[in-house]
N, CA, C and O atoms as CSV, one atom per row, in Angstrom:
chain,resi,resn,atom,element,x,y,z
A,1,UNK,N,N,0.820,-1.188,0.000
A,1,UNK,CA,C,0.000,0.000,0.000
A,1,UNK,C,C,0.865,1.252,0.000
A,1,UNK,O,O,0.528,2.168,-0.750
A,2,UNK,N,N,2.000,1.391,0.804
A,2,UNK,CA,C,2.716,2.405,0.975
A,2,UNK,C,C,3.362,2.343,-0.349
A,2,UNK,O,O,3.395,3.366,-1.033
A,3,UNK,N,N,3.891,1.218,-0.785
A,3,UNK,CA,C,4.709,1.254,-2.377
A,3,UNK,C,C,3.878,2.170,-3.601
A,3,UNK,O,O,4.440,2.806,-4.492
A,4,UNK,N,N,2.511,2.063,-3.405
A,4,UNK,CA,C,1.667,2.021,-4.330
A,4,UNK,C,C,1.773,4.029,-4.211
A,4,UNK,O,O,2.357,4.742,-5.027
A,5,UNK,N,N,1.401,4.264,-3.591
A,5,UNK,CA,C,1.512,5.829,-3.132
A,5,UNK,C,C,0.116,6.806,-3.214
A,5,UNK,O,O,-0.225,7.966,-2.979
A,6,UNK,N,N,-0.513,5.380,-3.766
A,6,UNK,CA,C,-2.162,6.511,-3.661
A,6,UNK,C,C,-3.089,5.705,-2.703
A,6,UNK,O,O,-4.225,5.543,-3.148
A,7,UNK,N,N,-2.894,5.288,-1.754
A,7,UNK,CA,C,-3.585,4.218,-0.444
A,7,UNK,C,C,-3.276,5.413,0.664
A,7,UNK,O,O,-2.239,5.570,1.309
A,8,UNK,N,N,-4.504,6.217,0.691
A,8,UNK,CA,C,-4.464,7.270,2.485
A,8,UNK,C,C,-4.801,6.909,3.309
A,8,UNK,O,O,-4.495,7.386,4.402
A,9,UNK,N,N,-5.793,5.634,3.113
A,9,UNK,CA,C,-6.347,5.317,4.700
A,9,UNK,C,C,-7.129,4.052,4.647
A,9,UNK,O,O,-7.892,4.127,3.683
A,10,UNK,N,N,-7.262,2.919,5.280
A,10,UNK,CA,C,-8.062,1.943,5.362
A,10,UNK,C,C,-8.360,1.886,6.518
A,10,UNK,O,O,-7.432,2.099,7.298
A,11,UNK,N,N,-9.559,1.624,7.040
A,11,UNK,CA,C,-10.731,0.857,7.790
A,11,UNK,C,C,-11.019,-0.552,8.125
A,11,UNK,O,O,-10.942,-1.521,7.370
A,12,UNK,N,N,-11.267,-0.531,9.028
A,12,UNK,CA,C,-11.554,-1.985,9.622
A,12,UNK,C,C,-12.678,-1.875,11.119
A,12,UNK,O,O,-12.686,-1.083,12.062
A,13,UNK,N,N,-13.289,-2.710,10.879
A,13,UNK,CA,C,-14.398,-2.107,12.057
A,13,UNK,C,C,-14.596,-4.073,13.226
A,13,UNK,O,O,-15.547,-4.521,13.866
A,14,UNK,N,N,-13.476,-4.519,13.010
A,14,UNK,CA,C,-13.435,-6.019,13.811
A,14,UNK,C,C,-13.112,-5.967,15.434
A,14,UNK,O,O,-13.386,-6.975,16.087
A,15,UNK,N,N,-12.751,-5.245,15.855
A,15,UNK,CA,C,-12.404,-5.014,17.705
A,15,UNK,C,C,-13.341,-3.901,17.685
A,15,UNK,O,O,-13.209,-2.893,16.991
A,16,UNK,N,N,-14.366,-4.165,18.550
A,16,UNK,CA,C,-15.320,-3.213,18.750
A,16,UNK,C,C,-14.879,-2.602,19.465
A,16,UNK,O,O,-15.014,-1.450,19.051
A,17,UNK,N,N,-14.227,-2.600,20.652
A,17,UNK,CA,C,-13.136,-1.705,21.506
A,17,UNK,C,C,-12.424,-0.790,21.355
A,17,UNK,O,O,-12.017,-0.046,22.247
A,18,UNK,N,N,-12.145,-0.716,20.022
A,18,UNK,CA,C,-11.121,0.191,19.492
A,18,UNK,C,C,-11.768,0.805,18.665
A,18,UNK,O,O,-12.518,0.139,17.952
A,19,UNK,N,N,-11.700,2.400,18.457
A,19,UNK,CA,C,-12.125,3.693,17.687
A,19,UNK,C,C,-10.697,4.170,17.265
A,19,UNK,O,O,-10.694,4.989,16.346
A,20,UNK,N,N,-9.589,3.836,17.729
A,20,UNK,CA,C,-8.659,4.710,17.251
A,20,UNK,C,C,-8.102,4.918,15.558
A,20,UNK,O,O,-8.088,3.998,14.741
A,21,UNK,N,N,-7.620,6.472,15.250
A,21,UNK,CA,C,-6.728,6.415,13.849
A,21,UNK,C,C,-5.852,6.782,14.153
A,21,UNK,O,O,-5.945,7.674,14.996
A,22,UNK,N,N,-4.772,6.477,13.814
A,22,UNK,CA,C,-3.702,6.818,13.545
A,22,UNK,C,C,-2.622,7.061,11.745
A,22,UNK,O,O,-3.109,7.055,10.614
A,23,UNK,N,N,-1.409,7.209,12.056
A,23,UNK,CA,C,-0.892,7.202,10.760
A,23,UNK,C,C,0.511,6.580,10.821
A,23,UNK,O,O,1.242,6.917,11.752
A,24,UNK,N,N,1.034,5.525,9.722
A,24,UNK,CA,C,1.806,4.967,9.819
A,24,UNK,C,C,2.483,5.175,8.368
A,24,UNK,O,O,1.674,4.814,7.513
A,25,UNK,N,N,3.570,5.588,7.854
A,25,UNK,CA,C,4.534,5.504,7.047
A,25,UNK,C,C,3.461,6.272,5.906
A,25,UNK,O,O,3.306,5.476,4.980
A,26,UNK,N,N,2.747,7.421,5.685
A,26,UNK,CA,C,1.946,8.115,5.096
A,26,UNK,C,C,0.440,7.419,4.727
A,26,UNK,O,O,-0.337,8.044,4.005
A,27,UNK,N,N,0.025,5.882,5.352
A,27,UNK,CA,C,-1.024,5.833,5.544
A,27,UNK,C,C,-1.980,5.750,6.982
A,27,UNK,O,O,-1.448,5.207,7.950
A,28,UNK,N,N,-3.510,6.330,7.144
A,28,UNK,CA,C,-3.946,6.461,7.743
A,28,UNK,C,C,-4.826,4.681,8.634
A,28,UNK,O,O,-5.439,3.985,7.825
A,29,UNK,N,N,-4.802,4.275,9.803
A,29,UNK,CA,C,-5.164,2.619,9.755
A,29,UNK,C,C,-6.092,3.403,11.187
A,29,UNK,O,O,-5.826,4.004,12.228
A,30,UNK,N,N,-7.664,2.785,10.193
A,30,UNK,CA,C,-8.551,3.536,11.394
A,30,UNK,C,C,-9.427,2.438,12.122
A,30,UNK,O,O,-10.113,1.712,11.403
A,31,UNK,N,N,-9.457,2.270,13.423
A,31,UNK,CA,C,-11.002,1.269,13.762
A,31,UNK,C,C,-12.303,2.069,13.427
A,31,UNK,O,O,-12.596,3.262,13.356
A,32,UNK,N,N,-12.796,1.166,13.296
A,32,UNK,CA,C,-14.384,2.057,13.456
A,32,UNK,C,C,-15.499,2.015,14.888
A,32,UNK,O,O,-16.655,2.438,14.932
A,33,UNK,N,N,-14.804,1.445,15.835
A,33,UNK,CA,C,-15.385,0.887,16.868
A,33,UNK,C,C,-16.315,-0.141,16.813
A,33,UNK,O,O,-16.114,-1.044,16.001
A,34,UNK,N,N,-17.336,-0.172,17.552
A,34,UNK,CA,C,-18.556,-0.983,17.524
A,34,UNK,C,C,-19.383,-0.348,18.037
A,34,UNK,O,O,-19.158,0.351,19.026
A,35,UNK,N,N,-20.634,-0.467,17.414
A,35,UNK,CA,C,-22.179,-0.033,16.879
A,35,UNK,C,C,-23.556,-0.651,17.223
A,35,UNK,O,O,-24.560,-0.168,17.747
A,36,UNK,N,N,-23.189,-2.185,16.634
A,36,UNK,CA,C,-24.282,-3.507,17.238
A,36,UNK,C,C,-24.601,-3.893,18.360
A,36,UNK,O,O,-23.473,-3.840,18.849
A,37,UNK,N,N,-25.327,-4.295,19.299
A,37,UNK,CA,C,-25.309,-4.647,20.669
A,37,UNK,C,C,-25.480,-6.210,20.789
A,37,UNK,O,O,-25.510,-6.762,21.889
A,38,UNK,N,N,-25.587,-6.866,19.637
A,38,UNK,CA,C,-25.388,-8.384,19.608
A,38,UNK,C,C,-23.808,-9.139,19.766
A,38,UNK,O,O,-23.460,-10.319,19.739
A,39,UNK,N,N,-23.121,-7.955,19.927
A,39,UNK,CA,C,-21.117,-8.564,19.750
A,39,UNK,C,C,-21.260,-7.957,21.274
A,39,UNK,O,O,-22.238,-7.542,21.897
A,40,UNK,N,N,-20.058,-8.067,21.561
A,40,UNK,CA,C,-19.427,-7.548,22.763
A,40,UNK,C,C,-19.162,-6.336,22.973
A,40,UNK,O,O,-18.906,-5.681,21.962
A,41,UNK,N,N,-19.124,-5.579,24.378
A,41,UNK,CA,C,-19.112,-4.517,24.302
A,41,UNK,C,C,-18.257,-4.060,25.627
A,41,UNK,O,O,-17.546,-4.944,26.104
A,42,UNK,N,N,-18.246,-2.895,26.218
A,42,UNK,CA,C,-18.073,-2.688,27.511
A,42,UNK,C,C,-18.808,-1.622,27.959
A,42,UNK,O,O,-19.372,-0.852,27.181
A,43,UNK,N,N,-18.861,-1.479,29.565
A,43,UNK,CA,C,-19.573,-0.658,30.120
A,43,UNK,C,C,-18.854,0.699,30.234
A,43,UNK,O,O,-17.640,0.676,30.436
A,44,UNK,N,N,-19.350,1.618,30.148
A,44,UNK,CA,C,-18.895,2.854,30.002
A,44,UNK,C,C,-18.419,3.285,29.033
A,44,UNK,O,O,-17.908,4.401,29.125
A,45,UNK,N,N,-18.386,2.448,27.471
A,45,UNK,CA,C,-17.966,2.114,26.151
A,45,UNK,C,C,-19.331,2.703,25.593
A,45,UNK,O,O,-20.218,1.880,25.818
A,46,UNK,N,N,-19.715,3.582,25.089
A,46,UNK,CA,C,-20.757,3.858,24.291
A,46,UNK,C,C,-20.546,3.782,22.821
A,46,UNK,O,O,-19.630,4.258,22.149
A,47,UNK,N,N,-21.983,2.817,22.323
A,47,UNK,CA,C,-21.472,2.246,20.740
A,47,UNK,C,C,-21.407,3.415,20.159
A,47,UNK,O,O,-21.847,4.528,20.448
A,48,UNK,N,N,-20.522,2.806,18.915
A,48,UNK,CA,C,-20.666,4.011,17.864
A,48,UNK,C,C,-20.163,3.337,16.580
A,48,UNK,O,O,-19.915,2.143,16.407
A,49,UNK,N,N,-20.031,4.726,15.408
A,49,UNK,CA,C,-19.678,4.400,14.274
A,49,UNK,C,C,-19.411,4.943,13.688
A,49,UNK,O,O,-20.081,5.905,13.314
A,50,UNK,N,N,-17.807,4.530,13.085
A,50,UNK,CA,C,-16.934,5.734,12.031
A,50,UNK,C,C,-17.717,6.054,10.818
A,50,UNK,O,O,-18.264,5.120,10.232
A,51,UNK,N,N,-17.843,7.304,10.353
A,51,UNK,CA,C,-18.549,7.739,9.006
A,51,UNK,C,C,-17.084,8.127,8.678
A,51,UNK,O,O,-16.150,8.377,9.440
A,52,UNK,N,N,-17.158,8.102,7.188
A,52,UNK,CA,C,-16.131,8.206,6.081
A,52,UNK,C,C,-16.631,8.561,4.984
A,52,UNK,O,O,-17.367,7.961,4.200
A,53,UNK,N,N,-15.879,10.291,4.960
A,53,UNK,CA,C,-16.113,10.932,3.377
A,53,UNK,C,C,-15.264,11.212,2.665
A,53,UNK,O,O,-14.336,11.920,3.057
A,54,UNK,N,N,-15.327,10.781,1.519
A,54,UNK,CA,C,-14.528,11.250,0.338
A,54,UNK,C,C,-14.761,11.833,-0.285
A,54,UNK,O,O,-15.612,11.367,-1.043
A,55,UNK,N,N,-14.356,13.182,-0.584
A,55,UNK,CA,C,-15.219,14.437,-1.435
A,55,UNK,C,C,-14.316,14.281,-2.798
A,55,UNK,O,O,-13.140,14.646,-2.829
A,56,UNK,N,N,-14.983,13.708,-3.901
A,56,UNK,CA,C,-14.752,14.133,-5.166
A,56,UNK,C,C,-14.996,15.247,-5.672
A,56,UNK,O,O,-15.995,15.939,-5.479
A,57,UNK,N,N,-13.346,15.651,-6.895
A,57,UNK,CA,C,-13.737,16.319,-7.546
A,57,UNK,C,C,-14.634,16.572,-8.767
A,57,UNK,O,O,-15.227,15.523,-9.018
A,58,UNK,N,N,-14.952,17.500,-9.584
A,58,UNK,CA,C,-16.021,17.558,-10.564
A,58,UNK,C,C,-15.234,17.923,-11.854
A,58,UNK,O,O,-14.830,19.085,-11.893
A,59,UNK,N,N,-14.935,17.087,-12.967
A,59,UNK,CA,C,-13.888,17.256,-14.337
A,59,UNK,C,C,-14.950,18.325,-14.832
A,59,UNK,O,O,-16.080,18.421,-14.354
A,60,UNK,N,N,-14.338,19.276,-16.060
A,60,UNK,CA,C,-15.221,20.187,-16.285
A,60,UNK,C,C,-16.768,19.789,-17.532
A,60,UNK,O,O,-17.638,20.494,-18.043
A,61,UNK,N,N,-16.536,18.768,-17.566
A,61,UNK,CA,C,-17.282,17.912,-18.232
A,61,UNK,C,C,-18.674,17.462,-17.170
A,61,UNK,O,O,-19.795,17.198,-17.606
A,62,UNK,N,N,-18.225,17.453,-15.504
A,62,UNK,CA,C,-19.266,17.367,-14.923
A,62,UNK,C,C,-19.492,15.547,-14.591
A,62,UNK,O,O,-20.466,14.868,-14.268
A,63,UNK,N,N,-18.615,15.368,-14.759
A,63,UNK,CA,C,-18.599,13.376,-14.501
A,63,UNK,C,C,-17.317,14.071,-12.989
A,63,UNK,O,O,-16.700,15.110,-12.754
A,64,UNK,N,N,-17.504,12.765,-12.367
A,64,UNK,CA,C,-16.268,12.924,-10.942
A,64,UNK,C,C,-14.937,12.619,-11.234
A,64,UNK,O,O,-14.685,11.561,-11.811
A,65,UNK,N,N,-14.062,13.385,-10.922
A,65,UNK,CA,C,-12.670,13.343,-11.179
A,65,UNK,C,C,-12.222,12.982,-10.015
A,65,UNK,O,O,-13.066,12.688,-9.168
A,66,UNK,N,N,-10.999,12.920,-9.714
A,66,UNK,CA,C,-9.901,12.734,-8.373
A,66,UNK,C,C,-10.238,13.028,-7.011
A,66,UNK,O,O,-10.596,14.187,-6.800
A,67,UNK,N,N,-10.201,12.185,-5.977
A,67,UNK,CA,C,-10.268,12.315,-4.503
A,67,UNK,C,C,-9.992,13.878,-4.282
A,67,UNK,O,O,-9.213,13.997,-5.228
A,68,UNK,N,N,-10.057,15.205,-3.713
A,68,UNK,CA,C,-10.437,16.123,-3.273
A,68,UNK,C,C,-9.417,16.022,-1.548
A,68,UNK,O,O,-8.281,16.395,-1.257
A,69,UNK,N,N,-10.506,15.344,-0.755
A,69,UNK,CA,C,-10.104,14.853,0.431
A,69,UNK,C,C,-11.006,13.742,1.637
A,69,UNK,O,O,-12.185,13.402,1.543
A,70,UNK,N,N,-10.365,13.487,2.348
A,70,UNK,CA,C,-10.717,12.086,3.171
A,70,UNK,C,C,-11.308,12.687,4.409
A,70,UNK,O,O,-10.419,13.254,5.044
A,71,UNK,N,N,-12.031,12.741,4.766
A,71,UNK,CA,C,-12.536,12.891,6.187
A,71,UNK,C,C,-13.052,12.071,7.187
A,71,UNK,O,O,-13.540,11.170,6.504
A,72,UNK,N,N,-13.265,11.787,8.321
A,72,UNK,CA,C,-14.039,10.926,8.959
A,72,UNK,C,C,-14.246,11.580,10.301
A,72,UNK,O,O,-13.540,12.516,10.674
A,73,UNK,N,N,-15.354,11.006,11.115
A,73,UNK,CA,C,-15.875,11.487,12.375
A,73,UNK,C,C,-16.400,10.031,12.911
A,73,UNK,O,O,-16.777,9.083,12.222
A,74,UNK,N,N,-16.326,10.113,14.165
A,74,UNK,CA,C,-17.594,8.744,15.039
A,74,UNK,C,C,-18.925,9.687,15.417
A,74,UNK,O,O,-18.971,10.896,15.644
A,75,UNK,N,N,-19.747,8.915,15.404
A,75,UNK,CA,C,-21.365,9.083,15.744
A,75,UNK,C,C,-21.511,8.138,16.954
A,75,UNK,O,O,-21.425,6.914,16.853
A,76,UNK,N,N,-21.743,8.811,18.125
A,76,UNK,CA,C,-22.072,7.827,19.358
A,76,UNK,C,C,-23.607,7.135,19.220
A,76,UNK,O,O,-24.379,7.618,18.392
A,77,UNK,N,N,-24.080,5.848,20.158
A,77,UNK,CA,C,-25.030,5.716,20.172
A,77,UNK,C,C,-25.910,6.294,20.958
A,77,UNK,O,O,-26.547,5.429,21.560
A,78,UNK,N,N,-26.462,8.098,21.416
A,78,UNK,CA,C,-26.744,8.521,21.928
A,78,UNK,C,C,-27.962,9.168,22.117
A,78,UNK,O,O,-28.765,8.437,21.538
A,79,UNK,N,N,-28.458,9.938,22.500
A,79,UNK,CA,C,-30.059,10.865,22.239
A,79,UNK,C,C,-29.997,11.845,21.217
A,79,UNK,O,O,-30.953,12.175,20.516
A,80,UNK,N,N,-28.581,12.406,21.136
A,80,UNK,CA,C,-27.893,13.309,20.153
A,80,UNK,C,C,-27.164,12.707,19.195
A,80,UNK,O,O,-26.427,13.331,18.431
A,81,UNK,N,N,-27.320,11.518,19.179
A,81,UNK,CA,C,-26.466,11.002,17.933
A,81,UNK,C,C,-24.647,11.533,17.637
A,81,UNK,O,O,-24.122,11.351,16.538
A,82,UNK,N,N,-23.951,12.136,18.730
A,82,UNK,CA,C,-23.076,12.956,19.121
A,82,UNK,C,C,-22.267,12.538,18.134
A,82,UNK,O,O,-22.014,11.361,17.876
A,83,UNK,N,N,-21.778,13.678,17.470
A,83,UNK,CA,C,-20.222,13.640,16.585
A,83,UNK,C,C,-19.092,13.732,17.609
A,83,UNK,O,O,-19.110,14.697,18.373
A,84,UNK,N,N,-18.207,12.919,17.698
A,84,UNK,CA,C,-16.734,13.670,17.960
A,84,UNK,C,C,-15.628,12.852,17.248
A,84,UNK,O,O,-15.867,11.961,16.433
A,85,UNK,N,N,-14.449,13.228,17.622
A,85,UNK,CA,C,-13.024,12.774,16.849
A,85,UNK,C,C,-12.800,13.399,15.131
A,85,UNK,O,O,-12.032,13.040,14.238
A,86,UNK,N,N,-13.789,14.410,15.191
A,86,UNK,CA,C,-13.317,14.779,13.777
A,86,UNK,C,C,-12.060,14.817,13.316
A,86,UNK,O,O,-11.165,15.130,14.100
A,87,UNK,N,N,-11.760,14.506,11.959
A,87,UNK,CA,C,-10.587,14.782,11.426
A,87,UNK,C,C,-10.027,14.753,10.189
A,87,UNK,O,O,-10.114,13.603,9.758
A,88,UNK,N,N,-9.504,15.463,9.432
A,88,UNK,CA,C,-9.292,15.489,7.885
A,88,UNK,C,C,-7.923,14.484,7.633
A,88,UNK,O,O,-6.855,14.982,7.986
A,89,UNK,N,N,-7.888,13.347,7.151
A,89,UNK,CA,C,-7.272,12.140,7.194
A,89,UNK,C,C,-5.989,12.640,5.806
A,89,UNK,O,O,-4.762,12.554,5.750
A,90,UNK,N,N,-7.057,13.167,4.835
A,90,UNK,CA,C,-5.849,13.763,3.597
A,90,UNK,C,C,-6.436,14.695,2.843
A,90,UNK,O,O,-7.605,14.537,2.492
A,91,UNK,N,N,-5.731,15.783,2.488
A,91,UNK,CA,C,-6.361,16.681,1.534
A,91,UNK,C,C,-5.232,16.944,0.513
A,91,UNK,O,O,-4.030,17.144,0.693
A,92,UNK,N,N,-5.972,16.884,-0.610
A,92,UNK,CA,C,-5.290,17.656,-1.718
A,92,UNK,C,C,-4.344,18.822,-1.759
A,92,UNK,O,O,-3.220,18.963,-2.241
A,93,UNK,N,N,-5.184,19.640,-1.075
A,93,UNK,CA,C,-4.588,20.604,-0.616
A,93,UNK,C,C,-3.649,20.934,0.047
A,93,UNK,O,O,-2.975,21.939,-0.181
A,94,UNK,N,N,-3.423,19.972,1.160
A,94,UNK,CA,C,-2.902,19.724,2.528
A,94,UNK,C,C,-1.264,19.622,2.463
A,94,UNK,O,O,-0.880,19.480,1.303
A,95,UNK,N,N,-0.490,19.651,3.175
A,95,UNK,CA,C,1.338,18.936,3.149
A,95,UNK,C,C,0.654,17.496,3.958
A,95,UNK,O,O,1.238,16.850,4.829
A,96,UNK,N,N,-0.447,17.268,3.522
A,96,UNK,CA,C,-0.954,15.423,3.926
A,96,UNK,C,C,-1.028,15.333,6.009
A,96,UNK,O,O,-1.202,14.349,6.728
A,97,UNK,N,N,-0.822,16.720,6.356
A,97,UNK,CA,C,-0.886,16.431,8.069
A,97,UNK,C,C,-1.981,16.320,8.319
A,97,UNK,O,O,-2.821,17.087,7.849
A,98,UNK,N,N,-2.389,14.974,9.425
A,98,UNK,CA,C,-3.834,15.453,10.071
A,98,UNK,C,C,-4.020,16.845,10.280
A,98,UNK,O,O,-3.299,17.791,9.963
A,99,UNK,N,N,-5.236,16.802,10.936
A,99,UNK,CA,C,-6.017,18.376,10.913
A,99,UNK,C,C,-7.170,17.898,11.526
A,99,UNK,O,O,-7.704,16.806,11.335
A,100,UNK,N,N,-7.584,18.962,12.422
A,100,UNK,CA,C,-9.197,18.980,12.971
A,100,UNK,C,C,-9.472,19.612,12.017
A,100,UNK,O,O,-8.852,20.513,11.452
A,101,UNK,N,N,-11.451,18.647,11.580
A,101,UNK,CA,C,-12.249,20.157,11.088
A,101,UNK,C,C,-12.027,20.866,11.770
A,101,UNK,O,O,-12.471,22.007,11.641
């Protein structure tokens, strides 16, 4: 993936325990936590679930061109449906550093 040079970030949502991202050798390796209440869980662990956006660009033709940038946030299982951990994973724009929205 790192050889390849266009791989920013993969996902995996298998240890419900774990929400964390991090970044390793210019790619991003994120959990998504856990969401379901039929797997395992813990107490004081409130479910949740990584959302992941990829904002394409628009060729001037109006068909989608090239990744833009990567974003993701968790959604708790809550009354508020609570966002937190925002974070811009890669931007076009960017020198490629994380970033809070």
């Amino acid at each position: 993936m790192v050889a390849a040079g266009d791989v920013k970030a993969v996902f995996t949502g298998l240890y419900h325990l774990n929400d964390f991202c991090g970044e390793l050798t210019g790619v991003h390796l994120c959990y998504a936590g856990g969401f379901g209440y039929h797997a395992y869980g813990k107490a004081g662990w409130s479910r949740r679930a990584r959302v992941v956006l990829a904002s394409l660009e628009k060729t001037q033709k109006g068909s989608w061109g090239t990744v833009k940038s990567i974003k993701t946030w968790k959604r708790l299982d809550d009354k508020k449906l609570s966002l937190i951990d925002a974070q811009v994973l890669w931007s076009k724009s960017s020198t490629n550093k994380q970033r809070i929205l």
